[in-house]
N, C-alpha and C positions, 0 to 999 in steps of 0.2 A: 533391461533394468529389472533388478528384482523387486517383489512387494515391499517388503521392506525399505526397501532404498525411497521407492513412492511413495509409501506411508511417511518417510523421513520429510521428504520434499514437500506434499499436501501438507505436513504439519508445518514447515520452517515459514511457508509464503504465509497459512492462515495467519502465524504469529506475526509476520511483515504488516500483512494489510491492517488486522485489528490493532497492533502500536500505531500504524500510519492512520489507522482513523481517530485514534482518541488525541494526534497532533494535531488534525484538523480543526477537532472540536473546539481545542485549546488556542489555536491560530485566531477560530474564526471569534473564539471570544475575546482574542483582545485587540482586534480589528474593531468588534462590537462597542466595546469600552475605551476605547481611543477616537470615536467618533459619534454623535448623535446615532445614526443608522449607519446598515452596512452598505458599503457602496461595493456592490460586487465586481465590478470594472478592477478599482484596484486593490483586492483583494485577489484577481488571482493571478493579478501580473505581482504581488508579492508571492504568492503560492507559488511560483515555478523559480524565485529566487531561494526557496525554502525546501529541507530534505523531507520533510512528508512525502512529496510528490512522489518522488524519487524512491522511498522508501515503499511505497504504493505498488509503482513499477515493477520494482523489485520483487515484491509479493506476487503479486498476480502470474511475472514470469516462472516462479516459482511452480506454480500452483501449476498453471497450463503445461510445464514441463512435466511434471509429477501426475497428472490427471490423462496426457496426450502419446506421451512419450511411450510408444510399445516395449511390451514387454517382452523379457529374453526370450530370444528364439532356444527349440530344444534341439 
């Protein structure tokens, strides 16, 4: 795999994980405001019905592929 192609991939997953974090933030605020306090129990049995997670995944496999993945033999 060439640099570039990694630098591609380290970039696509950071963009994955930081969209998939600011969904969380926004999940978890309206988990917050749809109930006195957060009940974390069901909060993340909704979080694995919900594509954050996923999108999370996604990033991170990204990332590990692009950061692990050897580079082209000469």
């Amino acid at each position: 795999m060439s640099c570039l192609t990694r630098l591609i991939m380290i970039f696509i997953g950071g963009q994955l994980m930081a969209g998939a974090s600011v969904q969380f933030i926004f999940d978890l605020n309206a988990v917050h405001h749809s109930s006195d306090g957060v009940f974390w129990r069901e909060f993340f049995k909704e979080l694995i019905m919900r594509p954050p997670l996923y999108v999370m995944i996604s990033g991170m496999v990204f990332l590990f592929v692009g950061v692990c993945f050897p580079r082209k033999s000469r």
